[in-house]
C-alpha positions, 0 to 999 in steps of 0.5 A: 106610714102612720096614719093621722088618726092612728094614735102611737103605743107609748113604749115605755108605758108598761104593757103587755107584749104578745099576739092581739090576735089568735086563732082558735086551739093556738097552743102555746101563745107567749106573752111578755110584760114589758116596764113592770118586774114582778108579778102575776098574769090572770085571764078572764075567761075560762076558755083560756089557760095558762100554760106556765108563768114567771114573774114576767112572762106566760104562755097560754093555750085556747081551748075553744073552737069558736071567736072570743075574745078575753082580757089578759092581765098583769097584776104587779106586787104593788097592785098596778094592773096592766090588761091587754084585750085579744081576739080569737078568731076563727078559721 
């Protein structure tokens, strides 16, 4: 059921599909870019890595014991940025 307020994802709007919420030392966390074809994932903290990356996927790992949060990014080849917020929580 969907709440009046609750506003609906367009799912044919580029955007990056995956977990909007980890844990803390979670390895291997696959992301997705769903409506774009090729490009390049970036993080925004350095508490994160990027395991492996194609053109349209990656998988990253959270090196840290501590709730963050961070931005994962998707920059096209013709330099259309896609970002995703993600929390980590912690136990």
């Amino acid at each position: 059921m969907v709440k009046p307020d609750e506003e609906i994802p367009d799912i044919m709007a580029p955007h990056i599909e995956g977990p909007a919420e980890v844990n803390v030392w979670d390895e291997n966390i696959s992301y997705s870019i769903v409506g774009l074809t090729s490009g390049k994932f970036t993080v925004s903290s350095n508490k994160v890595k990027i395991n492996k990356m194609t053109e349209t996927t990656c998988d990253i790992s959270i090196l840290a014991g501590k709730a963050f949060s961070f931005t994962l990014s998707f920059v096209s080849e013709d330099n259309e940025t896609i970002s995703k917020v993600i929390t980590v929580k912690s136990f």
